[in-house]
C-alpha positions as a Markdown table, in Angstrom:
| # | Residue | x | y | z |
|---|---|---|---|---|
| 1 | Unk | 72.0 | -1.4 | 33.7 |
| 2 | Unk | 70.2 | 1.3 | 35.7 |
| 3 | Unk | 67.6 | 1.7 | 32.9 |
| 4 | Unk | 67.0 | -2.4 | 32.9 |
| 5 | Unk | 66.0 | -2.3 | 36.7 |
| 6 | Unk | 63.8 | 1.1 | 35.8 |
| 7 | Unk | 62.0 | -1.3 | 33.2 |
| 8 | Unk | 61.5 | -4.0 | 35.5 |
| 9 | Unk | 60.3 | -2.2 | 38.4 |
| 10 | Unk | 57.4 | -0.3 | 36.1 |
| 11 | Unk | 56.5 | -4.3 | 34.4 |
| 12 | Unk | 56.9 | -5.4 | 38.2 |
| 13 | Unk | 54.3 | -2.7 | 39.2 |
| 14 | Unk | 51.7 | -3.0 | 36.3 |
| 15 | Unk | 51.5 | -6.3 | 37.0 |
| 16 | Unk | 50.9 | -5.9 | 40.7 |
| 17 | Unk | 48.1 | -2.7 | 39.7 |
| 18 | Unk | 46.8 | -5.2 | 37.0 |
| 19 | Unk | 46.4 | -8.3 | 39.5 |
| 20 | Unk | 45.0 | -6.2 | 42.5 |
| 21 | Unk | 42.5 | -4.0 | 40.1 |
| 22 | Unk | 39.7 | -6.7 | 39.7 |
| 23 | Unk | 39.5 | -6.5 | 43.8 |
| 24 | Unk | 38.8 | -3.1 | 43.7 |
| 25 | Unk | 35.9 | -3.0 | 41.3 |
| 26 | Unk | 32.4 | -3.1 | 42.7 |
| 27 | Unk | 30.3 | -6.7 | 40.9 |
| 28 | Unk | 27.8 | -5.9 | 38.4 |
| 29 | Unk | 25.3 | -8.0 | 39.6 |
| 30 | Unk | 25.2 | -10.2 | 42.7 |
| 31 | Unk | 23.7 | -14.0 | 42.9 |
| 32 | Unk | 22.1 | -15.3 | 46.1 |
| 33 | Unk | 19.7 | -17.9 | 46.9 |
| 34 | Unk | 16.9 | -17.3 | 49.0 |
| 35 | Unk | 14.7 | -19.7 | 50.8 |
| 36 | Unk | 10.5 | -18.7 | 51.0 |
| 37 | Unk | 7.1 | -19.6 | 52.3 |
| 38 | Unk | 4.3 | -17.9 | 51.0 |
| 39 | Unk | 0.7 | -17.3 | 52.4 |
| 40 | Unk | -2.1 | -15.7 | 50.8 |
| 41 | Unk | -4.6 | -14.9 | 54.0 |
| 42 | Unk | -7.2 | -13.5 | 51.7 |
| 43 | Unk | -7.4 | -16.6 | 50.5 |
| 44 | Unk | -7.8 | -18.8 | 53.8 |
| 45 | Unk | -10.5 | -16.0 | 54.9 |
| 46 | Unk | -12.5 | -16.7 | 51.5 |
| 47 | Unk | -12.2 | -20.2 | 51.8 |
| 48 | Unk | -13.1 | -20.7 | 55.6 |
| 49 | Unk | -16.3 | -18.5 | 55.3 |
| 50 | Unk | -17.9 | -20.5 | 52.3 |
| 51 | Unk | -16.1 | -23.7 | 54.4 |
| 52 | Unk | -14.9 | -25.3 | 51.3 |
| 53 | Unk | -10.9 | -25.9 | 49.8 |
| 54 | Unk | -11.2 | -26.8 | 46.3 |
| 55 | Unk | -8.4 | -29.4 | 45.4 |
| 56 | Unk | -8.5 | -30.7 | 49.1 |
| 57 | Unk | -10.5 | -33.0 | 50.5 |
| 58 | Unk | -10.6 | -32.2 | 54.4 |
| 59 | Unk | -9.5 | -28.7 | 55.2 |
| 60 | Unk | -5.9 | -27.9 | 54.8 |
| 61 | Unk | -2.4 | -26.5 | 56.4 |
| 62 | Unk | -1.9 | -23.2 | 56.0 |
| 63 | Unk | 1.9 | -24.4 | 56.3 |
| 64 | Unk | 3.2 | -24.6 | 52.7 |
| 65 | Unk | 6.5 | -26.1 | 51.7 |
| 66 | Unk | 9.0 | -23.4 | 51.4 |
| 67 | Unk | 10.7 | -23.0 | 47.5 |
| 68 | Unk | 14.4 | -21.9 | 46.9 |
| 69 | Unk | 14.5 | -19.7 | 44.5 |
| 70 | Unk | 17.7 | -18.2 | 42.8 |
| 71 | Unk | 18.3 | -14.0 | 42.6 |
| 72 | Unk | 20.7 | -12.3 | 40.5 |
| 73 | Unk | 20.3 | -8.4 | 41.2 |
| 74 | Unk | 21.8 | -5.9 | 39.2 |
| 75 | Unk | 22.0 | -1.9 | 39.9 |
| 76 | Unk | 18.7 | -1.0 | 37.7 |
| 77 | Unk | 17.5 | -5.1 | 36.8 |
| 78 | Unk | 16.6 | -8.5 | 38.2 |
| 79 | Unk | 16.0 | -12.1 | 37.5 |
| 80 | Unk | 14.1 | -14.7 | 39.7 |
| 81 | Unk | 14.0 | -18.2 | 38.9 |
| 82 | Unk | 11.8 | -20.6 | 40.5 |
| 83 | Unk | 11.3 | -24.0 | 40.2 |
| 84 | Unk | 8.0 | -25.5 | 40.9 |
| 85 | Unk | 7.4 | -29.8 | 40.8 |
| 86 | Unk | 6.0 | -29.7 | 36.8 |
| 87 | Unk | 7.7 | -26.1 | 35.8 |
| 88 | Unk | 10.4 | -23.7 | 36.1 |
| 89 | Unk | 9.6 | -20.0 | 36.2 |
| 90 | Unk | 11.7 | -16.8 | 35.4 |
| 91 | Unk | 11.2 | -13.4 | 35.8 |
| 92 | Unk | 13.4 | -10.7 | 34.6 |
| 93 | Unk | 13.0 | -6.8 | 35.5 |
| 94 | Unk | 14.7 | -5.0 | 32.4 |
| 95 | Unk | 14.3 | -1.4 | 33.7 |
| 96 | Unk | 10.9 | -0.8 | 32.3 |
| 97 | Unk | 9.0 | -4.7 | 31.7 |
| 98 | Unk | 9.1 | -7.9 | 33.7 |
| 99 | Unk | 9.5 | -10.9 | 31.3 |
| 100 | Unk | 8.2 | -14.4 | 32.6 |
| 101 | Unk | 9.8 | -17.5 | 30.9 |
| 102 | Unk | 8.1 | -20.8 | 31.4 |
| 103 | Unk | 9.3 | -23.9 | 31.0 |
| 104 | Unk | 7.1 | -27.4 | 31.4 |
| 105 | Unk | 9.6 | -29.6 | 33.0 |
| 106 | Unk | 7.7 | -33.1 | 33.8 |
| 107 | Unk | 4.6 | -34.4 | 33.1 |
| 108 | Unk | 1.6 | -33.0 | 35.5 |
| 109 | Unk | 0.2 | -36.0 | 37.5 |
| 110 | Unk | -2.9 | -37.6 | 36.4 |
| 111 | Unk | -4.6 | -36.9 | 39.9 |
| 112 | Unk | -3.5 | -33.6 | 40.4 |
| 113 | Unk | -4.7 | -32.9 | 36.5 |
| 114 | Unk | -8.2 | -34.2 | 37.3 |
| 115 | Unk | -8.4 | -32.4 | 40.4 |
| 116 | Unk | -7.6 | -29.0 | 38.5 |
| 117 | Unk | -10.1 | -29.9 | 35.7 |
| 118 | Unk | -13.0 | -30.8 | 37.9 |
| 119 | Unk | -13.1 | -27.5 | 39.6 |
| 120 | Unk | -12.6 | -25.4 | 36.9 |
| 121 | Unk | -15.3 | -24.3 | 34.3 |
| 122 | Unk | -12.6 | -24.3 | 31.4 |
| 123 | Unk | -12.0 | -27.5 | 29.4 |
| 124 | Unk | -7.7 | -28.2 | 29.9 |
| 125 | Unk | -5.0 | -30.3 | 28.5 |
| 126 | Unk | -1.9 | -30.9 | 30.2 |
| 127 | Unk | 0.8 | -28.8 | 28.5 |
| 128 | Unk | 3.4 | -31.2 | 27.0 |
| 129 | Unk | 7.1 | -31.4 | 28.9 |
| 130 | Unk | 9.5 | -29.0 | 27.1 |
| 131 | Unk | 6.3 | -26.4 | 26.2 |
| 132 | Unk | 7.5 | -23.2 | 26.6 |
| 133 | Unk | 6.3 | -19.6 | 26.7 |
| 134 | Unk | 6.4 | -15.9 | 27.4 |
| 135 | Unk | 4.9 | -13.6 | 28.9 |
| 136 | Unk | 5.4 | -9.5 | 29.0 |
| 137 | Unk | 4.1 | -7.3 | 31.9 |
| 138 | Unk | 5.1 | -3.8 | 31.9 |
| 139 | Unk | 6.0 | -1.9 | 35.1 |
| 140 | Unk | 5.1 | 0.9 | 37.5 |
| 141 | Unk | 8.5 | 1.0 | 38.1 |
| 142 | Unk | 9.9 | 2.0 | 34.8 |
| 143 | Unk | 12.6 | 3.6 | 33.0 |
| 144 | Unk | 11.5 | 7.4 | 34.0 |
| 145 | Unk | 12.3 | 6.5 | 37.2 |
| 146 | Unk | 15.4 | 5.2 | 37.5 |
């Protein structure tokens, strides 16, 4: 009898160590959502001394819409996904490169198209919905130094 009770206390506390042990353990990564606006004032200094905005036809807000964009941090990586109206964007640190993952996700507009062909010096095609590709940077911030 005494040795039953000594059996169930020990199952009663492993199971009460093996319940409370996933509060005690720091995450591995962390996901939050993070709302931006972006400005480049280089940019709006260029473009108000030669007093032309191409794309626009009167001058332009420097208010831009802000863009959610997703986080997952890790303790040594990263990934940031964006979504733009035509694409979605992510970007992964992996310790020594940052990977950039493009995906076409709707059609571009046929105004804003024109618009982008007409001021550049490069003949264009829209990229087809579903296009996808990859693109490898590496980084200051690499392995050595972590």
């Amino acid at each position: 009898m005494k040795r039953h009770l000594i059996g169930r206390a020990g199952q009663a506390a492993l199971m009460l160590c093996l319940l409370l042990f996933p509060l005690c353990a720091a995450a591995q990564f962390v996901e939050l959502t993070a709302e931006m606006e972006l400005n480049d004032w280089d940019y709006w200094f260029f473009t108000d001394r030669i007093g032309q905005y191409p794309g626009q036809a009167g001058i332009p807000s420097i208010f831009n819409e802000r863009q959610t964009r997703r986080c997952v941090v890790g303790t040594n990586t990263w990934m940031i996904e964006t979504d733009f109206p035509t694409y979605k964007v992510t970007r992964w640190f992996t310790g020594s490169n940052i990977i950039e993952y493009t995906v076409i996700t709707k059609e571009t507009p046929k105004a804003d198209f024109k618009k982008m062909t007409e001021h550049s010096l490069l003949a264009m095609s829209p990229a087809p919905v579903g296009y996808k590709y990859t693109r490898l940077y590496e980084s200051a911030d690499g392995a050595d130094k972590l």
